[in-house]
C-alpha positions in Angstrom: -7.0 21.6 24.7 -9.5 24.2 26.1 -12.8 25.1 24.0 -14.3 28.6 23.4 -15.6 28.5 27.6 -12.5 27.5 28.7 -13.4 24.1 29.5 -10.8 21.7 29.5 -11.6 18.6 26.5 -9.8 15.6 27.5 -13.2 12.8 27.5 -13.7 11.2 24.0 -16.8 8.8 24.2 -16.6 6.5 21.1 -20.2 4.3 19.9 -18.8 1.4 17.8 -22.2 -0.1 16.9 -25.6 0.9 16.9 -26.9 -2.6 17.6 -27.7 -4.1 20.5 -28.9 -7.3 22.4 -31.9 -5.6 24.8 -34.2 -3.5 23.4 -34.7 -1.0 26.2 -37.9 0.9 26.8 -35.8 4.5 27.2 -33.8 3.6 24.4 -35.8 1.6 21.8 -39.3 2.3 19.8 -41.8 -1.5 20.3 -41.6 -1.8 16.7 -37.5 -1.4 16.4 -35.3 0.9 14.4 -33.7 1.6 11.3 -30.5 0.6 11.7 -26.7 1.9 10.1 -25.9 0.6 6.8 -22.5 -2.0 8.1 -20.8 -0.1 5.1 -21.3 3.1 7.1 -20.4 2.0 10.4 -17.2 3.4 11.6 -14.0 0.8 11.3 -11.7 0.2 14.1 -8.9 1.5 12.3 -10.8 4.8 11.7 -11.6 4.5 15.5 -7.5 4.1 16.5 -7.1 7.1 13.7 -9.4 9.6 15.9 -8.2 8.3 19.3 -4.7 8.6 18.5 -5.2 12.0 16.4 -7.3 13.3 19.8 -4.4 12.1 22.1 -2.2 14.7 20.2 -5.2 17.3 20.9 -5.1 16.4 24.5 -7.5 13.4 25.1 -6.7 11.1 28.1 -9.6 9.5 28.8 -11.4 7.0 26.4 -14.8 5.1 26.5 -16.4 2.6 24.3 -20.1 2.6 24.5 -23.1 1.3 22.0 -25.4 0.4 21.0 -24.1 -2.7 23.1 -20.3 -2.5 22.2 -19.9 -6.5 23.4 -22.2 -7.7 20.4 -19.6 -5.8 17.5 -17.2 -9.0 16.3 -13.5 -8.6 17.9 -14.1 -6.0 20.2 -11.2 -7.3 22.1 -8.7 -6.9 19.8 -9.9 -3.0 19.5 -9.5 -3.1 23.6 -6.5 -4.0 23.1 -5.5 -1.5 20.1 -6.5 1.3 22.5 -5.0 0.3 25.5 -2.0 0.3 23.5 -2.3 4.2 22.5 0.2 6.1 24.3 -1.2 9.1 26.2 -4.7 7.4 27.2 -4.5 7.0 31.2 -8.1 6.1 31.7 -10.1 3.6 29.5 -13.7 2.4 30.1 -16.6 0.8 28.9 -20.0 0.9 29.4 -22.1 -2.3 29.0 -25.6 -4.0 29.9 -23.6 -6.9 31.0 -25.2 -9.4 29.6 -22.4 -10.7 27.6 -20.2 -9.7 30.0 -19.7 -12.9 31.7 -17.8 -14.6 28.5 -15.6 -11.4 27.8 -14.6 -10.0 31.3 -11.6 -12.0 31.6 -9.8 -11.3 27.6 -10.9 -7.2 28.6 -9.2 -7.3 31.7 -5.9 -9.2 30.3 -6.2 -7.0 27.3 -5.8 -3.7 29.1 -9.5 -2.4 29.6 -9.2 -0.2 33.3 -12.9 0.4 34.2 -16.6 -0.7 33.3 -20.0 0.6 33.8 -22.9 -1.4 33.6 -26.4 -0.9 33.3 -29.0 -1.9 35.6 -32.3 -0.4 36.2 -33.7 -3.1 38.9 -32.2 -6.5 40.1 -36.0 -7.7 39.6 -36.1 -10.6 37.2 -39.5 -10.3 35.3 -39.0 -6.1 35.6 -35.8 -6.6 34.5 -37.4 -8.9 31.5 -40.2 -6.5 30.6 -37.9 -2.9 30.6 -35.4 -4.6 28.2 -38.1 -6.7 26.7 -36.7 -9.8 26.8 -33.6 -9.2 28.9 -32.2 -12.1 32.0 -31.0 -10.3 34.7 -29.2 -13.3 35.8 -26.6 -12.3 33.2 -25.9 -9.1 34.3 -25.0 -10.7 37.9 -23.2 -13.3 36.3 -21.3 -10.4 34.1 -20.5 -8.3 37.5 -18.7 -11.0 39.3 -16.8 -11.9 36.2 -15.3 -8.4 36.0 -14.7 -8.8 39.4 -13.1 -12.0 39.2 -10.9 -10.0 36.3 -9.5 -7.3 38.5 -12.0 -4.7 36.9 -11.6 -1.7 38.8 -14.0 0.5 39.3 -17.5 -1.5 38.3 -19.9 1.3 38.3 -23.7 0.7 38.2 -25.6 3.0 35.7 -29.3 2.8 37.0 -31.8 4.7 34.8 -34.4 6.1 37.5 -37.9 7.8 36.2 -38.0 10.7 38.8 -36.1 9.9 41.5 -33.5 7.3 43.2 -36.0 6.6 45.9 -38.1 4.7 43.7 -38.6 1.2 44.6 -36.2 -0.4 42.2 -33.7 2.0 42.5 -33.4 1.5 46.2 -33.2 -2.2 45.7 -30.4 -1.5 43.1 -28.5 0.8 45.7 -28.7 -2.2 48.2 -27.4 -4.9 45.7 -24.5 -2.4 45.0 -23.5 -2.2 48.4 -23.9 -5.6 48.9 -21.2 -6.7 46.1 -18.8 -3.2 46.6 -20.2 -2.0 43.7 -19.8 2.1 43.1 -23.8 3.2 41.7 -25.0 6.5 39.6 -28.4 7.7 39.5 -29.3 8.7 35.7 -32.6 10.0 35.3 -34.4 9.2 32.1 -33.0 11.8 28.8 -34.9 12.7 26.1 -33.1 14.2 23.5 -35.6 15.7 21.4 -37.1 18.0 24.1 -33.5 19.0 25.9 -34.8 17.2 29.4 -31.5 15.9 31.5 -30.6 16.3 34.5 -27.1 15.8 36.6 -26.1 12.4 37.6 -26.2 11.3 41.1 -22.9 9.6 41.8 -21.0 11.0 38.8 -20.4 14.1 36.9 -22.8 14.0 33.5 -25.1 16.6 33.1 -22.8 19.0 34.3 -22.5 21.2 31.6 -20.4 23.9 33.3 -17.8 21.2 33.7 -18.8 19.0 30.4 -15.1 17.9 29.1 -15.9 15.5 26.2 -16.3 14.7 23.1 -18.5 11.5 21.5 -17.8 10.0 18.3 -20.6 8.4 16.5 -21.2 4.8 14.8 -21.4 6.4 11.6 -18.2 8.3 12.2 -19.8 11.8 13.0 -17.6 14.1 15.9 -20.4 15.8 18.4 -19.2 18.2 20.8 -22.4 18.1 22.6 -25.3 15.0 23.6 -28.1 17.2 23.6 -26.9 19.2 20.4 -27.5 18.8 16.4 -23.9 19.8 15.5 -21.6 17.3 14.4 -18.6 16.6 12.4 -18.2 13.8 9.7 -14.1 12.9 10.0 -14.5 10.7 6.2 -15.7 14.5 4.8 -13.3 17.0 7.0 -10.6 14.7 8.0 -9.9 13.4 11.4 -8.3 16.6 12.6 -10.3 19.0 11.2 -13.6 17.4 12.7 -12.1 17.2 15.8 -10.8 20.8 15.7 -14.2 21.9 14.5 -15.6 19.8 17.5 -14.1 21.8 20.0 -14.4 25.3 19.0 -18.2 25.2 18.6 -18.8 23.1 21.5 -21.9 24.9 22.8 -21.9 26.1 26.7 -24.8 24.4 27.3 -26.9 21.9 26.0 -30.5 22.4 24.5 -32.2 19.6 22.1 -30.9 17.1 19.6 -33.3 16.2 17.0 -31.1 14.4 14.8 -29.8 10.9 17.0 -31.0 8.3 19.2 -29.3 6.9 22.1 -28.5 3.7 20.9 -26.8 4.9 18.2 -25.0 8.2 19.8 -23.6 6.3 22.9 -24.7 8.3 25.7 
């Protein structure tokens, strides 16, 4: 399926939870958040609905993100759901690893092909103070579980201020090539004023080439991250949001004053 620029759509990324086990500096006020009503958060069968319903549309690709997707109960057995979907030949997740360790092994087995993790510095007490609270020790215990699993690719998702020279990013880039460990460079978003840049080491940001869709917590299509239109699939229907999705999927993206990252899935 092609939208209005000709872009081919075939990327759905899909936020099962808005909670989350760090509270990141980037991604979280000091004082917390106001979270999603549990009634309101999207069900794993209304997840399977839209992936299989977007298979049929032409999506191939599929990636769970957060919040943290590893703290939602029985995320395996939706891993496992999707990896059952005909039609979907590359399935992802993206983590902070720090549960990682203890569900590597039941991802893998179930049928997850690729993971991303985040990872901002390999610096204990940084590491601690960015996620305010976080123990880096996880996340390396979590990366050589998925390795262990046959995980293939593990991608790094650093998060650098201004550049991937800085200090920790460098040290990040080292620890990567240390462990065979593929790395992108994301420099810090912010939604409300439309500031992103591309990835260094991947292909977000690119809006020429943009060829996804996300699918909120709450159940909401969005054609575009840095965008305020979306598309509730409990009002239109699965198909109709979807549909709706695509054909006003903007070329480019300008400012989204409606989400947060840890509840959009970024």
């Amino acid at each position: 399926m092609f939208d209005s620029f000709n872009r081919p759509i075939n990327y759905l990324r899909v936020s099962i939870t808005d909670r989350c086990n760090l509270r990141c500096v980037y991604c979280m006020p000091e004082e917390g958040i106001r979270l999603i009503n549990h009634s309101d958060i999207i069900s794993y069968e209304e997840i399977i609905e839209v992936i299989r319903e977007g298979t049929r549309l032409g999506i191939t690709k599929v990636r769970i993100t957060g919040g943290e997707p590893l703290v939602r109960k029985g995320v395996v057995g939706l891993v496992s759901m999707i990896a059952g979907l005909e039609g979907i030949t590359d399935f992802g997740m993206t983590t902070n690893g720090i549960l990682l360790g203890q569900f590597a092994q039941d991802l893998a087995k179930e049928g997850l092909h690729r993971i991303n993790i985040s990872l901002d510095t390999v610096n204990p007490e940084k590491y601690k103070r960015l996620t305010r609270g976080g123990d880096v020790e996880k996340v390396f215990e979590g990366v050589d579980a998925a390795k262990k699993a046959g995980i293939s690719p593990i991608k790094i998702n650093c998060v650098v201020k201004n550049s991937s020279l800085e200090p920790d990013a460098v040290e990040v880039r080292d620890y990567c090539r240390r462990n065979d460990l593929e790395v992108r460079f994301i420099h810090e978003m912010d939604l409300e004023t439309g500031c992103f840049t591309l990835v260094e080491g991947g292909d977000g940001g690119n809006c020429k080439n943009c060829n996804r869709l996300r699918l909120t917590a709450d159940g909401k299509i969005k054609p575009c991250l840095f965008n305020n239109i979306e598309y509730s699939i409990r009002e239109l229907g699965i198909k109709e949001a979807l549909l709706r999705a695509i054909n006003t999927k903007p070329e480019k993206g300008t400012v989204n004053s409606f989400d947060r990252f840890h509840s959009i899935g970024g």
